[in-house]
C-alpha positions in Angstrom: 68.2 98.5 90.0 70.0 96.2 92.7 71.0 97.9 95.8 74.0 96.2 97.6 73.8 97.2 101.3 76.2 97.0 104.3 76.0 98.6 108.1 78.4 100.1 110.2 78.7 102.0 113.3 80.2 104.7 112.0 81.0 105.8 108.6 84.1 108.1 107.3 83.7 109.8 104.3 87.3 110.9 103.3 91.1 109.5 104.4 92.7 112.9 104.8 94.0 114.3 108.3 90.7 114.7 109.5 89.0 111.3 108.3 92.1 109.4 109.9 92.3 110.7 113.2 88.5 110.7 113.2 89.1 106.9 113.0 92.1 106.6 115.7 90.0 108.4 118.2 86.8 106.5 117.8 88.4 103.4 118.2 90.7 104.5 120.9 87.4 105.6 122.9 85.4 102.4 121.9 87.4 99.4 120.4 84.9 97.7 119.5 82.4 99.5 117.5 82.9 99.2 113.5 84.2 102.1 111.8 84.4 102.3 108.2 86.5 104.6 106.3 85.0 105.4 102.2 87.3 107.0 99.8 87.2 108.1 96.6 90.8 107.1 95.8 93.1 104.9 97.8 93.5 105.7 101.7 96.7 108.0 102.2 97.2 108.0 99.0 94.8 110.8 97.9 93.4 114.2 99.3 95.2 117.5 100.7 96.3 116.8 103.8 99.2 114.3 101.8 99.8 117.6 99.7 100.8 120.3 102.9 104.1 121.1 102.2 104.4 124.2 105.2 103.5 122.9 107.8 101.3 122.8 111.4 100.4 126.1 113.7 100.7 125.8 117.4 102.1 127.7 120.2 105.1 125.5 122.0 108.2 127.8 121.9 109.0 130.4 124.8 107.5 133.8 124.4 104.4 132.4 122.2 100.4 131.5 123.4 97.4 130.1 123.1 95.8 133.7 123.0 98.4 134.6 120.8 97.9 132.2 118.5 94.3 132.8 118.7 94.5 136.5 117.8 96.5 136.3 115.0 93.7 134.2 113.8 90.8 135.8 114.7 92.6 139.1 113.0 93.6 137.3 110.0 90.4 135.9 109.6 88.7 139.7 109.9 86.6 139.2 112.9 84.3 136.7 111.1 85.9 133.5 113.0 83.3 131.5 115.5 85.2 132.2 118.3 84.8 128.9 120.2 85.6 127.0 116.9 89.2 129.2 116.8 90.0 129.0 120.8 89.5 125.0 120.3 91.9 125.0 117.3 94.5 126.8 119.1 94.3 125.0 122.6 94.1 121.3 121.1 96.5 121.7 118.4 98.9 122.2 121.5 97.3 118.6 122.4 97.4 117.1 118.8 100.9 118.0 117.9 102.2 115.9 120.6 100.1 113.1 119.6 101.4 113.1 116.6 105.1 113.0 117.6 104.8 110.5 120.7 101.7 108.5 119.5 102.0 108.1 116.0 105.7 108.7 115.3 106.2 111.9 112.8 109.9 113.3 112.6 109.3 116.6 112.7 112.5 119.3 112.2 114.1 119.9 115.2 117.2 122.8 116.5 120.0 122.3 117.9 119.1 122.3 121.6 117.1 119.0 120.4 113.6 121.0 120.5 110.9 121.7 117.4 112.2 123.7 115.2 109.6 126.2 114.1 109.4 128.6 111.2 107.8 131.6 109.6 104.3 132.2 108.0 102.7 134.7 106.6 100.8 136.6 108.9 101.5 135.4 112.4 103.5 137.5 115.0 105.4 134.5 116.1 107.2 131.5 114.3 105.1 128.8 115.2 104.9 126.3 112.3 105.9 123.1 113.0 107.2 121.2 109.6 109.1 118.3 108.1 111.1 120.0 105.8 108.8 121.1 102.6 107.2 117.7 103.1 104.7 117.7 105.9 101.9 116.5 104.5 103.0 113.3 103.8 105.1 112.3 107.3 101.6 112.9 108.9 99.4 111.1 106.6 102.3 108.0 106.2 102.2 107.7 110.1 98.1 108.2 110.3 97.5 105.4 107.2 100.0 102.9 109.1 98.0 103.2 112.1 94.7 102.6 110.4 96.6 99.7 108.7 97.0 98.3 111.9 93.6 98.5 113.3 90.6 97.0 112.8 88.9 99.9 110.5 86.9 98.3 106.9 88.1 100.4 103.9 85.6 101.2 101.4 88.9 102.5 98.5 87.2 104.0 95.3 83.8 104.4 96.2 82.6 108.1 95.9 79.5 109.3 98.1 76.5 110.3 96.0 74.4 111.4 98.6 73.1 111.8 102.7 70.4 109.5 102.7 67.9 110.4 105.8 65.6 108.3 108.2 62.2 107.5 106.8 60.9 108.7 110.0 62.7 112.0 109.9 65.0 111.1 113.0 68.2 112.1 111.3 70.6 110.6 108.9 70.6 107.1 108.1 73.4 106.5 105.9 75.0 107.4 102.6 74.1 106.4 99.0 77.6 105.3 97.4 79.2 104.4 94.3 81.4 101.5 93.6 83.9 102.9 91.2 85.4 99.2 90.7 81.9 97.7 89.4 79.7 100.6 88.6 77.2 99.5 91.2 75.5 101.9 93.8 75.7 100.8 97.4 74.1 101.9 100.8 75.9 102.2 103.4 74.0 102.8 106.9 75.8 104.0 109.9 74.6 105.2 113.1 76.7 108.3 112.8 78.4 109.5 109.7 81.5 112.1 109.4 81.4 114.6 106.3 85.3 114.8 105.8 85.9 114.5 102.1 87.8 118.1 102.2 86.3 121.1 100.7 89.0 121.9 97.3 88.2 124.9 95.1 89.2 123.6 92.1 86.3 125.1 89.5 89.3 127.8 89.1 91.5 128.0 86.6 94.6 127.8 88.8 93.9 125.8 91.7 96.1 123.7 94.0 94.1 120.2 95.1 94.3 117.3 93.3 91.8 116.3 91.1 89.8 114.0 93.0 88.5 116.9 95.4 85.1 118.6 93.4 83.4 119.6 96.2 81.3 116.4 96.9 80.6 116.7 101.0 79.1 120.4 100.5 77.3 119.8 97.4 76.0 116.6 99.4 75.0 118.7 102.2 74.1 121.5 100.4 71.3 118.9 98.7 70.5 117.8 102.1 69.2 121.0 103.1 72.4 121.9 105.7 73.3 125.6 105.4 76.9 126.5 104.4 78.8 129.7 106.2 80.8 131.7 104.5 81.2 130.3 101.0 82.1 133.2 99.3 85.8 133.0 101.3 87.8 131.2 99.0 91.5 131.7 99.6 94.0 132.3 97.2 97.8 131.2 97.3 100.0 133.7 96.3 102.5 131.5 94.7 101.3 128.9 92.3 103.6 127.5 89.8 103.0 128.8 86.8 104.2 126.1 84.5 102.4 126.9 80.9 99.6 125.3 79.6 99.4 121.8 78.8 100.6 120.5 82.6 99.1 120.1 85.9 101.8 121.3 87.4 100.8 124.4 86.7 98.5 126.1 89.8 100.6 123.7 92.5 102.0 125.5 95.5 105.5 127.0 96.0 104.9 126.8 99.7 104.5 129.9 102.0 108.0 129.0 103.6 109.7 130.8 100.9 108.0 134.2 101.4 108.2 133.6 105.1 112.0 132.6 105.0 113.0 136.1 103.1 111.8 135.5 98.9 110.7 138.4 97.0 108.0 138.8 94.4 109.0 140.5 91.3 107.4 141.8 88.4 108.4 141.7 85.0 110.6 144.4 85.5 112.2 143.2 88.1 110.7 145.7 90.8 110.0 143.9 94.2 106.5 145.8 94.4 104.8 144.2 98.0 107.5 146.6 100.2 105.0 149.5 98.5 101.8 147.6 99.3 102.2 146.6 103.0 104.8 146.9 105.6 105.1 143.3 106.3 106.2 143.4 102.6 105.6 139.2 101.1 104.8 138.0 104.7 101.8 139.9 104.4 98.5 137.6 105.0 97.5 135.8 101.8 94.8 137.8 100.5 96.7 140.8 100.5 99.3 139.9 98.6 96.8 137.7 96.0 95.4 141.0 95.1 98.6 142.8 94.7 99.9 140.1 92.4 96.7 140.3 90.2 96.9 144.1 90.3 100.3 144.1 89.1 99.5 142.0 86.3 96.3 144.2 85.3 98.8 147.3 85.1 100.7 145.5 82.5 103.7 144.1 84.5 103.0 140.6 83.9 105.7 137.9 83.3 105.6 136.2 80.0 103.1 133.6 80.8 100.8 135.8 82.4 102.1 135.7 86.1 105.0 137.2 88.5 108.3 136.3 89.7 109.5 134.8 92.6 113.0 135.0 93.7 115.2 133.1 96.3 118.8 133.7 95.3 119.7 136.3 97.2 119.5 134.1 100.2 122.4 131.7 98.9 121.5 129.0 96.6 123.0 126.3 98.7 121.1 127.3 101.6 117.7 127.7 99.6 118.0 123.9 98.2 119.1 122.7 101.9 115.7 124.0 103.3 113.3 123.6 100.6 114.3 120.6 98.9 111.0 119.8 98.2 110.3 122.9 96.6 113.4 123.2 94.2 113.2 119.2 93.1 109.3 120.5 91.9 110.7 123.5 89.9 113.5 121.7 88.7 111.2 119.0 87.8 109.2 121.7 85.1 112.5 123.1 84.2 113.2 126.0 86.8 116.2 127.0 88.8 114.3 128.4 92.4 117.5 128.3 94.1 119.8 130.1 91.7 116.9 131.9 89.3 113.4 133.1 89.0 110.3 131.3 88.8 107.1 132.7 87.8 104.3 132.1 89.7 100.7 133.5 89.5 97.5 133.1 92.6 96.2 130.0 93.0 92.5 128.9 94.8 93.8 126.5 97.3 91.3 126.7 99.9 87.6 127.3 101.0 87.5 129.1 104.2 83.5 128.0 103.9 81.5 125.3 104.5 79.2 123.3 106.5 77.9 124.9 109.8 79.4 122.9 113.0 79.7 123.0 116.4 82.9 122.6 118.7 82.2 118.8 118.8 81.6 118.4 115.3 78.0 118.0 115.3 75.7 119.7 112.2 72.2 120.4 111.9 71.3 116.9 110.9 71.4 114.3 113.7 73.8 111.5 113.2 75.9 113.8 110.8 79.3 115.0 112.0 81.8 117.6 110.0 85.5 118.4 110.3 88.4 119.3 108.3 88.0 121.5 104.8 84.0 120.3 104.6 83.6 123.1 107.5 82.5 126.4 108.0 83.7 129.1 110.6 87.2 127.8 111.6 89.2 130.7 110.0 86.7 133.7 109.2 87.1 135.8 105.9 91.4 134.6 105.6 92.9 131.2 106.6 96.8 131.5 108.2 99.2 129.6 106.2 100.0 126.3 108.5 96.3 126.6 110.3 94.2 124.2 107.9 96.4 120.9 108.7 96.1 121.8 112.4 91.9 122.4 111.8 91.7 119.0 109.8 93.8 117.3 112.7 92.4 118.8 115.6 88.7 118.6 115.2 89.0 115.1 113.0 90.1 114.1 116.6 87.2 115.4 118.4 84.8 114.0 115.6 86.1 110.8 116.2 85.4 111.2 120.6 82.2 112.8 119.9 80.9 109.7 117.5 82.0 106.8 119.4 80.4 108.5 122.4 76.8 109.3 120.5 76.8 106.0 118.8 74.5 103.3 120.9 76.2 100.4 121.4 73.2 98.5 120.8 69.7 99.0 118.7 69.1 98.9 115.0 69.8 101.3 112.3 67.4 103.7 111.1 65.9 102.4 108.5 66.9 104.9 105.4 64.0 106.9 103.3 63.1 105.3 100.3 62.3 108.0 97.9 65.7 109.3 98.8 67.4 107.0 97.8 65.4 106.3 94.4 66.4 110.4 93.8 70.0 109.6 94.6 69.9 107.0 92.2 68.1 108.7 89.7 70.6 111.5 89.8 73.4 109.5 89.5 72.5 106.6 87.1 70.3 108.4 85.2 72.2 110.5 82.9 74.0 107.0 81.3 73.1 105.8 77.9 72.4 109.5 76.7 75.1 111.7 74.7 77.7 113.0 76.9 78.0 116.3 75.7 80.9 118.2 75.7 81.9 118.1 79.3 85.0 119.9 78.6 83.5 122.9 77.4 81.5 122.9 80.3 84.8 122.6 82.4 86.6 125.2 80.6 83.3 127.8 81.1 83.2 126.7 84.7 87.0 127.8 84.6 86.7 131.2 83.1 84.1 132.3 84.5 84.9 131.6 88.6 88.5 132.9 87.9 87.3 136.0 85.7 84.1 137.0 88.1 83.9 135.2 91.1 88.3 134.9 91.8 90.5 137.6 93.7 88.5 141.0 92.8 84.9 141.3 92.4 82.2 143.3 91.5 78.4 143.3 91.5 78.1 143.7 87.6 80.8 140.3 87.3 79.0 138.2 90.0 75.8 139.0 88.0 77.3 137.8 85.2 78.9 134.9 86.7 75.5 133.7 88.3 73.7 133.4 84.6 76.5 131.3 83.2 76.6 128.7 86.2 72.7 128.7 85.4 73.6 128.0 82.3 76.0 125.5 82.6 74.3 123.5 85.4 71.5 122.9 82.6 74.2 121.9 80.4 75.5 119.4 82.9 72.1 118.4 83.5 71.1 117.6 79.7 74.9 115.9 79.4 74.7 112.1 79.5 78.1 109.6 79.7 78.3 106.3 78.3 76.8 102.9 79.5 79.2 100.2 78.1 81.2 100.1 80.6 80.4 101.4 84.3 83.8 99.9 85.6 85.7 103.0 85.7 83.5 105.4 84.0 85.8 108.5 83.9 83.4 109.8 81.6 80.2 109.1 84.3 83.1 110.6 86.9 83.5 114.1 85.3 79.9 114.9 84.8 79.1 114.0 88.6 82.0 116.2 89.5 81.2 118.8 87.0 77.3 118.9 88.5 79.1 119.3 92.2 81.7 121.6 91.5 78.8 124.4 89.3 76.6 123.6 92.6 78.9 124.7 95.0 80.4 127.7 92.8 76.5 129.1 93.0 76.5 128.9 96.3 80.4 131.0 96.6 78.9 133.1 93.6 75.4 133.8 95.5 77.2 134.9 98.8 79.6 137.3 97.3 77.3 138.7 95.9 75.3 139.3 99.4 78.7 141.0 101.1 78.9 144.1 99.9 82.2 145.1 101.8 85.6 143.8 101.7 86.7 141.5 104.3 90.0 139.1 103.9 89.5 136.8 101.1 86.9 138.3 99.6 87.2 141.6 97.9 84.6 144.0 96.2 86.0 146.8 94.4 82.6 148.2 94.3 82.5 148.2 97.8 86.0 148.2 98.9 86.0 149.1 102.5 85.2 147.0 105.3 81.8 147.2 107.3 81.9 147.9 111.0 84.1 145.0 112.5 81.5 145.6 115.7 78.4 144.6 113.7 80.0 142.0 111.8 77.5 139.1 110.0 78.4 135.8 108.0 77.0 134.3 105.5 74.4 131.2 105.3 73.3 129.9 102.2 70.4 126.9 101.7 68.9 125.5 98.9 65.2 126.8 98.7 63.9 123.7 99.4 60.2 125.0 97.8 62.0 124.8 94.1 60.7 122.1 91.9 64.0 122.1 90.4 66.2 122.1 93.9 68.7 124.4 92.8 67.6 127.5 94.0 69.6 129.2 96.9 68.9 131.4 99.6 71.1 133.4 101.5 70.9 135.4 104.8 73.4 137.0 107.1 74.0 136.0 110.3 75.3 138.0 113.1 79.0 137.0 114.7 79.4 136.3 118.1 82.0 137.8 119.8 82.4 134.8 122.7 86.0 135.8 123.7 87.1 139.0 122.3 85.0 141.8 120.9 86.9 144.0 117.8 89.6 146.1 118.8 90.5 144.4 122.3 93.2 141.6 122.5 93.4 138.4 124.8 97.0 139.3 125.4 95.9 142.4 127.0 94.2 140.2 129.5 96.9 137.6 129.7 99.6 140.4 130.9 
């Protein structure tokens, strides 16, 4: 097969918050090195960032902190956090937010008095999330895209990665195997340093939030690569996904944490507001709590008629309810709800993976030439990501992947020249399947649904995870026999789904195989046969590999890792220290 081949310095993989301001940085630090943004879709038109509707965490108002910000999310996160990972994502999002305001131009809501207006999340002592409205997500990635636009960064649109292609002479990675959507055709892309950013996306649930482009393809890339993965079995849960009926994607979307924050209740079928019984911070309890309380509710039988709960809003004044989340009430309205004058049922969603690659504070990974940020990484947020944190990690540490690169990169010297037999195995796996039946890839999907959101979603047990372990076996076999056509590779949605089913059923062993490892209850993850939480002063993490002595390569291994407590141990406080 013919190989098309380019260079760059440095290669992007993703065009959400952190793949953008990876780019702005590198070129603001060295102008002229060439940076290279790949994405599987159009850039800033595709991924999650474009999708945050809440808004940004950071400590600006009177009376809030840096170390309070930072406790909140060590807490919420159960102790499990890398410490330096959170104090960096607290201190520069101070930096950040700023930057993105003066630099780049976001309009962000504002008080009276002329300064930031900032609300309520779930979990946070302090109102510290900075928003547009309901809209966030896309004022920040319109301003980031139009600054790309106007620099001089090469856009790879539709082309999907395949796979992290090392250096024949084992120096590090030399560049990335990638797919052409447009013509079918694989190309190589080598870079001098690359940046894992497509965004992590749990959407081998039934109700998930993402879009459909995001199946997991950096981790299962890295996970192939041999880079261990931290804390994969935290997947977090929204509380309030639209529950639409079947037959539409809007179903799983977010109703955005702003309207538990701003005073909505949860009801059940009854019409009992049930969270006042469950925790004293009622719905503004942190997301995992009130996930399992939802589900709960519905096991007991107090399910709405399509399977969910309520949310409610009226009783805060219509008017006012479609002033501040007009965003939100155009969505319902849009499948036929009233959120400002009725009820809306809603049921948990997966919306994001806590887990991820293992990183250090200036984005480096295990492999040399490899960088991570954004939804890719591991060790940000512990067990239980706070609402309006992940834009802020994506943002804040895309940034400082962008510094670290353009500094690492040589200015001159040749590329590493990339390992041969890797990239025949990339190709293999990839092209190999076409020409052979397809299968049916949507039972496959539909397994993969069932059996994440029925064993491996918001409550857990030993015997289910078990269970759940044999039928990803099963079904990556499946995937593995299932073929896709050959007429036509321009486009292939068929040749698509079966590389994003074989990613997604890799990375949902490797969230399957480290629940199954904790046997205690910490934030997002919850055992019911082992409900209580270990001793928050010997906490470990999870790190899971693939065995790298299977013939097959699928095997995993997992170990636990001890936490380091760098800047506060359990059951001390920063703002002990800072009075």
């Amino acid at each position: 097969m013919s190989l098309a081949r380019t260079d760059t310095d440095i290669l992007i993989l993703g065009s959400g918050g952190a793949g953008l301001f990876a780019a702005l940085h590198a070129k603001k630090i060295a102008p002229d090195l060439d940076v290279t943004v790949a994405v599987k879709g159009l850039l800033g038109k595709c991924g999650c960032t474009r999708m945050v509707q809440g808004g940004y965490n950071v400590a600006l108002a009177s009376g809030d902190s840096v170390e309070r910000h930072f406790m909140d999310t060590i807490e919420g996160g159960k102790w499990l956090n890398n410490q330096a990972l959170a104090w960096t994502l607290v201190t520069e999002a101070q930096v950040r937010i700023r930057e993105l305001e003066n630099e780049l131009g976001c309009f962000f809501d504002r008080n009276p008095d002329g300064s930031v207006h900032q609300k309520a999340f779930a979990g946070q002592t302090f109102d510290r999330t900075v928003h547009k409205g309901d809209l966030t997500g896309i004022e920040i990635i319109n301003r980031l895209a139009e600054q790309v636009w106007r620099r001089d960064v090469r856009r790879l649109e539709d082309h999907r990665a395949l796979e992290l292609i090392p250096a024949a002479d084992g120096s590090g990675l030399a560049g990335v195997l990638m797919l052409d959507m447009r013509s079918g055709l694989p190309l190589l892309v080598r870079a001098k340093a690359v940046l894992l950013a497509t965004g992590g996306g749990p959407t081998m649930y039934r109700y998930h939030t993402p879009s459909g482009d995001k199946t997991c393809d950096g981790l299962a890339m890295a996970l192939r690569a041999g880079l261990p993965l931290r804390d994969m079995e935290m997947v977090q849960f929204h509380p309030t996904g639209l529950l639409a009926g079947t037959g539409t994607r809007m179903t799983g979307t977010v109703l955005e944490e702003g309207l538990r924050g701003a005073g909505g209740w949860l009801l059940d079928a009854t019409g009992e507001r049930f969270m006042q019984a469950v925790d004293e911070r009622a719905e503004r309890a942190t997301r995992d709590i009130v996930s399992r309380s939802i589900l709960r509710r519905i096991r007991e039988g107090f399910a709405s008629p399509n399977g969910g709960v309520y949310i409610q809003m009226s009783h805060l004044g219509p008017d006012k309810v479609r002033r501040n989340f007009k965003g939100m009430v155009e969505r319902c309205a849009d499948c036929g709800f009233d959120l400002a004058g009725g009820r809306v049922e809603v049921v948990p969603t997966a919306h994001y993976m806590m887990g991820g690659v293992a990183f250090e504070v200036d984005c480096r990974t295990a492999l040399p030439r490899l960088f991570a940020a954004g939804e890719d990484t591991g060790g940000v947020h512990g067990a239980n990501r706070l609402g309006g944190n992940g834009v802020a990690n994506s943002t804040v540490f895309g940034g400082l992947a962008g510094q670290s690169m353009a500094r690492a990169v040589p200015r001159a010297g040749a590329h590493a020249e990339p390992d041969r037999a890797a990239i025949e195995a990339g190709l293999a796996r990839a092209f190999g399947p076409l020409g052979r039946p397809s299968g049916d890839l949507e039972a496959i999907r539909e397994a993969l649904y069932g059996t994440m959101w029925d064993d491996v979603g918001i409550l857990r047990d030993a015997a289910g995870l078990s269970r759940a372990m044999a039928t990803l076996d099963g079904l990556a076999e499946a995937v593995g026999r299932a073929g896709a056509p050959d007429g036509d590779r321009r486009y292939n949605l068929t040749w698509m789904d079966r590389l994003n089913l074989e990613n997604l059923i890799l990375v949902s062993k490797t969230i399957c195989a480290a629940a199954l490892a904790r046997t205690d209850s910490r934030g997002a993850h919850f055992r019911e046969d082992h409900p209580e939480t270990s001793d928050l002063d010997t906490s470990h993490y999870t790190v899971v590999r693939q065995s790298s002595d299977n013939q097959a390569g699928d095997d995993l291994a997992v170990s636990l890792e001890p936490v380091h407590f760098t800047h506060v141990r359990p059951g001390r406080s920063l703002l002990d220290a800072a009075a």
